[in-house]
N, C-alpha and C positions, 0 to 999 in steps of 0.2 A: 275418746281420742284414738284415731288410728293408729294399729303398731308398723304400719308401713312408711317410710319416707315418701314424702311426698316428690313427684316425676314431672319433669317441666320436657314435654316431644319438643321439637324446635324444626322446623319444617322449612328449609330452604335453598331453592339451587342454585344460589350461591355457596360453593364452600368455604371461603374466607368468612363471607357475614356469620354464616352455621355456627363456625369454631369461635369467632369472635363475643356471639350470642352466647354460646356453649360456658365461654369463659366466666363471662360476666351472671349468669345465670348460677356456675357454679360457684361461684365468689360469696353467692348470698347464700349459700348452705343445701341449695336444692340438688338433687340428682337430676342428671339430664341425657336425654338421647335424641341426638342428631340424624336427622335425615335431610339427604340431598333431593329426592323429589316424592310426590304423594303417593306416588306408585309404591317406593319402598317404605313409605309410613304404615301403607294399607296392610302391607305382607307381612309385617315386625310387629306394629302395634298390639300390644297386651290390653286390652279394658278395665283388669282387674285392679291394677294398681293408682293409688289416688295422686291426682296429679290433672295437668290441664296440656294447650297446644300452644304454641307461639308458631302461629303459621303465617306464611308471607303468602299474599294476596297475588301476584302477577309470577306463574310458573309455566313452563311448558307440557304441553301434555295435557296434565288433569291441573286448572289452576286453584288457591284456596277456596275459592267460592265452591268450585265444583267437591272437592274432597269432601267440605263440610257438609255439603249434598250427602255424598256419598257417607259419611260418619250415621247421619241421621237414620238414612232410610237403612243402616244398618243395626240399629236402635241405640247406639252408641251418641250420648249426649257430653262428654267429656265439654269443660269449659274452652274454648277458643280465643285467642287473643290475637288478632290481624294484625301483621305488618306490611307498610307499603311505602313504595317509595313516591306515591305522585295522590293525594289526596285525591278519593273522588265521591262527590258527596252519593252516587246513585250507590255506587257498591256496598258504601257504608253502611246505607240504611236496607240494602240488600241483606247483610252479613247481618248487623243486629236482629231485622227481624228472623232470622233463622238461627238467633240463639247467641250469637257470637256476644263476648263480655265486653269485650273494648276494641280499638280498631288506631293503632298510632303509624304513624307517619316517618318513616327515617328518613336523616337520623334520630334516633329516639336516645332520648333524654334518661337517664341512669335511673333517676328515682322516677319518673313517671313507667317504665319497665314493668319496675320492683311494685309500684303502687297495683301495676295493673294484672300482677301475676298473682300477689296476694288478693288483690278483687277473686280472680278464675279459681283460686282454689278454696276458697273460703266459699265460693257457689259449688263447686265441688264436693266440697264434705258437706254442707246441707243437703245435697241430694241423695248420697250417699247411706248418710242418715236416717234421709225420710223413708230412700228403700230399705234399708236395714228394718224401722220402723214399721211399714209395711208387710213385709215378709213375715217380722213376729206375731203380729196382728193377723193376717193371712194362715201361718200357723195354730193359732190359737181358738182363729173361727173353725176350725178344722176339724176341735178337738166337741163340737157342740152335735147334740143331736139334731136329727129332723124339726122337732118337735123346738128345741130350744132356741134355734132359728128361727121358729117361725113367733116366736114370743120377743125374739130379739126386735124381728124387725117394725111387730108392729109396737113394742113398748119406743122406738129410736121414733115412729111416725106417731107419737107422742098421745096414742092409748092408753087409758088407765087401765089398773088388772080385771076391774070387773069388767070393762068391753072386750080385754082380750079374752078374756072366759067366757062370754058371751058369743064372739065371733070362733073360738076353737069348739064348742062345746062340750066344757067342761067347768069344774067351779073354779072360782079366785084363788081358794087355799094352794090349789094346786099349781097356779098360775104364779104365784107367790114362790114355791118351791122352786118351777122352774127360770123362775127370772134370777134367786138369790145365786144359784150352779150357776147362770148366764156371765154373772159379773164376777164369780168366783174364777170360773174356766178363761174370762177376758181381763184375770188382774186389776178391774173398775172397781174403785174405792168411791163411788157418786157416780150419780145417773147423769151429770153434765160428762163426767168422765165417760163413760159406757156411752154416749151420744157423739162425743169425740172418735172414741176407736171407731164405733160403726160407721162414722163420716169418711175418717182414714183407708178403711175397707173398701170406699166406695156403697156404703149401705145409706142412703139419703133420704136424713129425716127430717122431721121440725123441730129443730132444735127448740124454740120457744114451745109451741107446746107439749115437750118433752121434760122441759124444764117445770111445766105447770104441773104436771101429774107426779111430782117427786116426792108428794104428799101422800101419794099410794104407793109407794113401795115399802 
């Protein structure tokens, strides 16, 4: 559970709708910060804190489509939720497929808001997560020799110890020793487990016959 409040941006140049939003946004317990155009989201905006965007689709200048552009290719994937006033189906399916969680119509309806801000944030902390997740995974491969690496990755491409002692040249016992540090150093209590981190890592194995060889460890 995050110790941060969760942060609802509100993206609109309208100032009445903004403060209106603002209101209604804070009513349900969230922290919120307003902005009147993308320009000044781009300059203010903090990444770090968990939270999502309620951004209106049709602005001057830079419009949400383009922001969201611009959020992306700045590797910033924070959850989006589109407001507009005139439905149009091309946009829509513009916005979704470049990540956006939902896409509503004003005026919008209280609980479909609420419905669609707890969607954005609840894909928020999964991500968040996953990088958290990641990172300690990341850290922990960090922590492995040359050597134990290279036992990692062929025990995840689901070799048993004698082939990996075979293909290192050296015997199993040994092979044995360095896989047991492998799962020790990656916190793996099971070699489905230790196939999962190295998945996580980006390290792509067989998992099934990873799973076949768990009789050799």
């Amino acid at each position: 559970m995050s110790l941060q409040s969760e942060t609802v941006f509100i993206v609109d140049d309208d100032p009445e709708v903004c403060r209106a939003m603002g209101r209604l946004v804070r009513g349900a317990g969230y922290d919120v910060r307003e902005f009147n155009s993308a320009h000044d989201f781009l300059v203010a905006h903090e990444p770090d804190p968990p939270g999502c965007v309620l951004l209106d689709l049709t602005m001057p200048d830079l419009d949400g489509l383009e922001l969201q552009r611009c959020m992306v290719a700045s590797g910033c994937h924070r959850p989006i939720v589109f407001l507009t006033a005139n439905h149009d189906v091309q946009n829509t399916v513009r916005a979704m497929k470049a990540g956006a969680v939902n896409f509503l119509t004003k005026p919008v309806d209280r609980d479909e808001l609420m419905a669609a801000l707890a969607e954005a944030l609840a894909v928020d902390a999964a991500e968040r997560a996953e990088w958290e997740a990641r990172n300690t995974v990341a850290g922990r491969l960090a922590t492995l020799t040359p050597r134990e690496r290279q036992v990692l990755e062929k025990v995840v491409a689901g070799r048993l110890n004698k082939q990996i002692a075979a293909e290192l040249g050296t015997v199993e016992k040994t092979i044995k020793v360095h896989r047991a540090r492998v799962m020790q150093k990656l916190h793996a209590t099971s070699l489905i487990q230790l196939v999962e981190i190295a998945q996580l890592a980006g390290l792509k194995g067989e998992r099934g016959s990873a799973s076949a060889s768990a009789g050799s460890a």
